[in-house]
C-alpha atoms as one frame of an Amber mdcrd trajectory, in Angstrom:
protein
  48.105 128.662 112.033  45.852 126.724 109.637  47.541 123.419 108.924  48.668
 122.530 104.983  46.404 119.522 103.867  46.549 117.621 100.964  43.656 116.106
  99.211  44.164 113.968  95.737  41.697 113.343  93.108  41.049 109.538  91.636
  43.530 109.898  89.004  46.414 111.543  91.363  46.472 108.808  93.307  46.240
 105.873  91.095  48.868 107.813  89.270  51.561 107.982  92.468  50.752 103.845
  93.596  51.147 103.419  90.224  54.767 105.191  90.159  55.764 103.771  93.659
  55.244  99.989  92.016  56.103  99.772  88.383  58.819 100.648  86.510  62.626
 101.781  87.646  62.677 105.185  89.446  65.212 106.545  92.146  64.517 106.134
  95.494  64.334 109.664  96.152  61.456 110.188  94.137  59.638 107.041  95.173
  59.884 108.003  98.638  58.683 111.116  97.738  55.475 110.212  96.085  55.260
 107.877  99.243  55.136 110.732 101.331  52.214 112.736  99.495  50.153 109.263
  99.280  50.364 108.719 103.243  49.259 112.843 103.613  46.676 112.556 101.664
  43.055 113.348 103.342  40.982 112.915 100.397  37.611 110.508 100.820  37.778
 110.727 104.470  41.248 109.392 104.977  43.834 110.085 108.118  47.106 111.591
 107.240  49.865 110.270 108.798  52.285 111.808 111.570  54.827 113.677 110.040
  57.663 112.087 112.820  55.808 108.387 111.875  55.958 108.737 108.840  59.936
 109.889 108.795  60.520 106.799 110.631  58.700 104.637 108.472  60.357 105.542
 105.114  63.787 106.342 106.285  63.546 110.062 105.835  64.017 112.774 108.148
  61.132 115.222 108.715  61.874 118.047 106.692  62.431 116.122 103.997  58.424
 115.449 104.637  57.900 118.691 104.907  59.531 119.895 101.819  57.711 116.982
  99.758  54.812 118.513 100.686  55.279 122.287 100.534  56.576 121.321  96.734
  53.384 119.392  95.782  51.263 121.672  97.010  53.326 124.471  95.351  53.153
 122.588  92.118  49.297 121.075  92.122  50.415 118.604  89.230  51.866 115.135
  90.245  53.879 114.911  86.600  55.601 118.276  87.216  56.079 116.832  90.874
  57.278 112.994  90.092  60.322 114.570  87.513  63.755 114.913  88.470  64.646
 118.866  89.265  67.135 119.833  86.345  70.063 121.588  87.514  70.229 125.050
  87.268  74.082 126.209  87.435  76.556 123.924  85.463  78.447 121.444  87.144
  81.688 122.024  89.284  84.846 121.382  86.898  86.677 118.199  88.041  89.452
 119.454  90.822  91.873 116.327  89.852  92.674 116.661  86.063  94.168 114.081
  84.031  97.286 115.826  83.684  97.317 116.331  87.855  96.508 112.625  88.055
  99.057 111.425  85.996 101.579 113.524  87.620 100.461 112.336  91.410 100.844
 108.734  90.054 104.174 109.573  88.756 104.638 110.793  92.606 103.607 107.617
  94.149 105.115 105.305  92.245 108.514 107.116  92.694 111.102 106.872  95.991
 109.415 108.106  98.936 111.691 111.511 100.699 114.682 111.274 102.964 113.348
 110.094 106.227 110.399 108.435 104.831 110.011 104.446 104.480 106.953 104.866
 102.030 104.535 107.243 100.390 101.552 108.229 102.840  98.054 109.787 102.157
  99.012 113.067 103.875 102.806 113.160 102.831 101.653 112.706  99.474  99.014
 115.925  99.908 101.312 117.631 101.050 104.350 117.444  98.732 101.467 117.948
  95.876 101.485 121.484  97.421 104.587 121.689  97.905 105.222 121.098  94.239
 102.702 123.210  92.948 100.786 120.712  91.681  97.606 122.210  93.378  96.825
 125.061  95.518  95.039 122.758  98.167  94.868 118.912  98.468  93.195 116.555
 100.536  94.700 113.194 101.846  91.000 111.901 100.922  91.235 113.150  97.212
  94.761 110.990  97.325  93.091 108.381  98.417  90.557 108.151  95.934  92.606
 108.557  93.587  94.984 105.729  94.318  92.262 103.531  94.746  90.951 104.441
  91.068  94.356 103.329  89.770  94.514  99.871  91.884  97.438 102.005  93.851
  99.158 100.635  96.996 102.089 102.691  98.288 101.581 101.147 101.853 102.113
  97.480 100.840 104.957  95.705  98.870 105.666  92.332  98.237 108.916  89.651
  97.904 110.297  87.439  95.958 113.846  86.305  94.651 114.643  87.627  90.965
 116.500  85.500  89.248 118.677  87.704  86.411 117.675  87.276  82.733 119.282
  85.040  80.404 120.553  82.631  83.038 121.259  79.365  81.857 122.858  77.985
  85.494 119.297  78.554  86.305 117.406  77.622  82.975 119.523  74.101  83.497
 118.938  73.437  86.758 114.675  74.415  86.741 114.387  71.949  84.116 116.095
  69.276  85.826 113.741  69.412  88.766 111.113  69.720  86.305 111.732  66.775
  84.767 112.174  64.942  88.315 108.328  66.068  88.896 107.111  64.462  85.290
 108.375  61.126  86.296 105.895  58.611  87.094 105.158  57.058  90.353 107.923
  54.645  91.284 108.051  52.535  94.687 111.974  52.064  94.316 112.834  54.999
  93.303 110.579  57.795  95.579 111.149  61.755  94.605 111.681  63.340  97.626
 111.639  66.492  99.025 113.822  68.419 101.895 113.948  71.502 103.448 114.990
  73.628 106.805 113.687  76.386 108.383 115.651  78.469 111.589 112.688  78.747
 114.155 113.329  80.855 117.426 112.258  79.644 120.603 110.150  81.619 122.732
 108.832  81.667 126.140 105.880  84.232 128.213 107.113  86.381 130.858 103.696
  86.636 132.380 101.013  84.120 131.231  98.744  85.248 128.580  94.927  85.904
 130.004  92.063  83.776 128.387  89.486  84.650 125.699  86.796  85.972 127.599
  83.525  87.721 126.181  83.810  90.871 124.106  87.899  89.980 124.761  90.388
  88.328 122.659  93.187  86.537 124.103  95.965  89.124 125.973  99.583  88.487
 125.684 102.344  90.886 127.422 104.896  92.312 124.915 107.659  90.990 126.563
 109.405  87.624 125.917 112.059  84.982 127.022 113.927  83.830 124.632 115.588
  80.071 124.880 117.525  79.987 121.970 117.197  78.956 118.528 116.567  75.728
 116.277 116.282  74.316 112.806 113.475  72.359 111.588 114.238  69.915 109.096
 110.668  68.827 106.688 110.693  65.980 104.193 108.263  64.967 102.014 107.315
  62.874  99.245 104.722  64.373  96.952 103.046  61.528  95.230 102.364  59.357
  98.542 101.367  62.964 100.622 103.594  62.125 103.425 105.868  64.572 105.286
 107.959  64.456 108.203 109.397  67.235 109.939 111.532  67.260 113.308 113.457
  70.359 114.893 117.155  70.377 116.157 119.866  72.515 118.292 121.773  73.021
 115.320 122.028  73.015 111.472 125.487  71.787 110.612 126.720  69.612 108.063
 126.279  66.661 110.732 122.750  67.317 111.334 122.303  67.303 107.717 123.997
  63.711 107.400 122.400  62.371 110.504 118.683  63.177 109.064 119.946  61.723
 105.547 120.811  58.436 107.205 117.374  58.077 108.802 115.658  58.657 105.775
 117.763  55.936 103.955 118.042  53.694 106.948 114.687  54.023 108.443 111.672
  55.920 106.392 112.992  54.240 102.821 114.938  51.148 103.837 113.703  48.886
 101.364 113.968  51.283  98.442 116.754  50.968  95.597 117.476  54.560  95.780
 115.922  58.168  96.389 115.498  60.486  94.364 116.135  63.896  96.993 115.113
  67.566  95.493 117.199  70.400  97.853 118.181  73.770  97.394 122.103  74.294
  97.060 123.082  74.886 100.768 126.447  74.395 101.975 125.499  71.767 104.287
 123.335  69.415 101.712 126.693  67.931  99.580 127.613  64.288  99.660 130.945
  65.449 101.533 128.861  65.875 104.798 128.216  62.095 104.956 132.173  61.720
 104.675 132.779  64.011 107.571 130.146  62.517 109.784 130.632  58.437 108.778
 133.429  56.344 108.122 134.060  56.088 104.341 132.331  52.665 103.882 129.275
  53.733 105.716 129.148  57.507 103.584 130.101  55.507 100.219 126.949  54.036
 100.547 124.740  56.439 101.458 125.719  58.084  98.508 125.018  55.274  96.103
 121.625  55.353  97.344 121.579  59.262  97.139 120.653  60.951  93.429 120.657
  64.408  94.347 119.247  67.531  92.462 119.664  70.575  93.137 117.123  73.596
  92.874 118.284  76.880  91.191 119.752  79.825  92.870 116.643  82.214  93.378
 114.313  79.367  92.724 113.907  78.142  96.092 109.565  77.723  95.040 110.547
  74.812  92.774 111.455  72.859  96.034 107.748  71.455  96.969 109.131  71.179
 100.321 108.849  75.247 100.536 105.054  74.399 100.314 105.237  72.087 103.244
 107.122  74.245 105.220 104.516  77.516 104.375 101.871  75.341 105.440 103.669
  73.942 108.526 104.311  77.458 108.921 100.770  78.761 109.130  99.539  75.718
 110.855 101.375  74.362 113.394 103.776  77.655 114.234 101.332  80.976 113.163
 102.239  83.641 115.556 102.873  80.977 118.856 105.727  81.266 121.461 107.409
  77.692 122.003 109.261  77.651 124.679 111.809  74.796 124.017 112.971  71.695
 121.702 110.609  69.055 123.488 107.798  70.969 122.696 108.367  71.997 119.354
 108.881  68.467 118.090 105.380  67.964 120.128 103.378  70.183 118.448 105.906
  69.179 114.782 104.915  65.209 115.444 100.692  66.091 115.810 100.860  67.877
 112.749 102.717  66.164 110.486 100.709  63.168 112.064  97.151  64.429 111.489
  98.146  65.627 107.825  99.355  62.461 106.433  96.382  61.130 107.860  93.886
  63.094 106.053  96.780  62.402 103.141  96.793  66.139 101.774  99.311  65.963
  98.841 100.902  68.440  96.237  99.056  69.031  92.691 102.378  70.252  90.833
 101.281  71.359  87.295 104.252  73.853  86.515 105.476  72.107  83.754 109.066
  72.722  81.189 106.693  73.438  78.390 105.079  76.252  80.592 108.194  77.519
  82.161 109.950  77.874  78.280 106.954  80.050  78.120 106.335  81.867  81.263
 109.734  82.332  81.841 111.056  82.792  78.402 113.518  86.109  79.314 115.574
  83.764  81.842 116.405  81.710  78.312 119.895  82.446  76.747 119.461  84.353
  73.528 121.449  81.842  71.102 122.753  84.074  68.045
């Protein structure tokens, strides 16, 4: 069988380097004027290997092969180098915009009895099952929830505080106002929090990272017991302290409040301490744990405010603790109380250290914006 060769005049040539370097053209057509220029035999020149040449441009062979059955069909490089029109008209779109809207309508709604959430096939399916469409892929779903920045698989949390709430418009500005106030040595803004941690042990021992291998823990767990870890900090000077206990009682509470008076701010006039409204963080705590003299003043150094119900992110000690959280805890087991307040002591250590602090810029003038429906409607 006598082989197909392909031999290009002067112009032809100059003509398909010229298209392959200048100007914007797909890459489809580039690579096929690539192919013809390494096939060409004109002037004495060797063609290249079909299965080379493949390799070379990224192409499979037949797609050589049509190239040049279709140049040497058409013997004119313009008719060659332009893009093939279509010939039937295009498919209609399967997914409509009244189909879309309605699949949306599906997503965003409860998922069926038995179901915790809307998935790709569930969805397909009930689309069918609706008459919506005849057929339906989970893939066509899927494209089309990503089209409309849809997530049926993820949802997120946060505490709602009711509109038109002045218990909580009060309070929020309160604390607000505690965060304008200037820097003052005698009177420190401070910070508390607590956090219930459970305390875990291994079964087996975990097996070291090894190569190709992450580090292998077994399921199973011991578990010690719980604690409460209580985090203070002062913004302004970026120091924090945080130390875990059995318990969290209204005791433990008054214990930690007389070390911070006694101890961390002994010299101070008074401290200013920002707490959510727990039952265990009142001034009647210090009376049941100290003798009235002792309690009486504590309090008088005490000037207490409290954040709102459902506004537990205007406590900067929540920050602290998420940090704290993702640092120092992440996913670990600890097994007990000695070496939680270990691992609690080396990082509150090695943060004030590199004295990371708290940029607060929510201000009352942005919050009477921003948050403008919790406001009471005055008639």
């Amino acid at each position: 069988m006598r082989r197909k060769r392909i031999r290009l005049t002067k112009e032809e040539r100059i003509e398909l380097e010229r298209f392959c370097t200048k100007g914007v053209h797909s890459v489809r057509l580039v690579n096929r004027a690539k192919i013809i220029l390494a096939l060409d035999q004109s002037g004495g020149r060797t063609s290249e290997k079909q299965e080379a040449l493949a390799k070379r441009i990224g192409v499979c062979r037949h797609t050589v092969i049509k190239a040049r059955d279709t140049f040497l069909e058409l013997k004119n490089v313009r008719l060659f180098l332009q893009r093939k029109k279509r010939e039937t008209p295009p498919v209609p779109a399967k997914i409509t915009g009244e189909l879309e809207a309605r699949v949306i309508a599906l997503a965003c709604g409860k998922a069926p009895e038995g179901y915790a959430r809307w998935t790709l096939r569930l969805l397909a399916e009930k689309c069918v099952e609706l008459q919506y469409s005849d057929t339906m892929s989970h893939m066509t779903i899927s494209r089309l929830l990503k089209k409309n920045e849809l997530k049926p698989h993820l949802k997120t949390s946060w505490c709602i505080p009711p509109g038109q709430n002045s218990a909580f418009v009060a309070a929020m500005e309160d604390v607000l106002s505690i965060y304008a106030r200037p820097y003052d040595k005698n009177k420190p803004v401070v910070c508390m929090d607590e956090k219930p941690y459970q305390l875990l042990s291994y079964a087996r021992e975990p097996l070291p990272m090894e190569h190709g291998k992450p580090v292998r823990e077994d399921f199973e767990y011991l578990r010690n017991g719980t604690c409460s870890i209580f985090l203070f900090t002062e913004p302004l000077c970026g120091w924090r302290y945080a130390e875990a206990f059995p318990q969290r009682t209204k005791k433990d509470w008054a214990h930690r409040i007389q070390w911070l008076l006694n101890g961390q701010y002994s010299g101070t006039e008074k401290v200013i301490l920002v707490m959510d409204n727990l039952n265990t963080h009142t001034v009647s705590s210090l009376y049941e744990t100290f003798s009235p003299q002792e309690a009486f003043r504590l309090a008088q150094r005490l000037e207490i405010h409290y954040t709102p119900k459902h506004g537990s992110w205007l406590n900067i000690a929540e920050i602290e603790l998420a940090a704290m959280a993702a640092q120092c805890l992440g996913h670990r087991r600890i097994p007990d109380l000695f070496t939680m307040n270990s691992e609690l002591a080396a990082w509150h250590t090695h943060r004030n250290s590199s004295q990371k602090g708290v940029d607060w810029q929510f201000k009352t003038s942005d919050a009477r914006i921003k948050l403008k429906r919790l406001y009471p409607v005055i008639v």
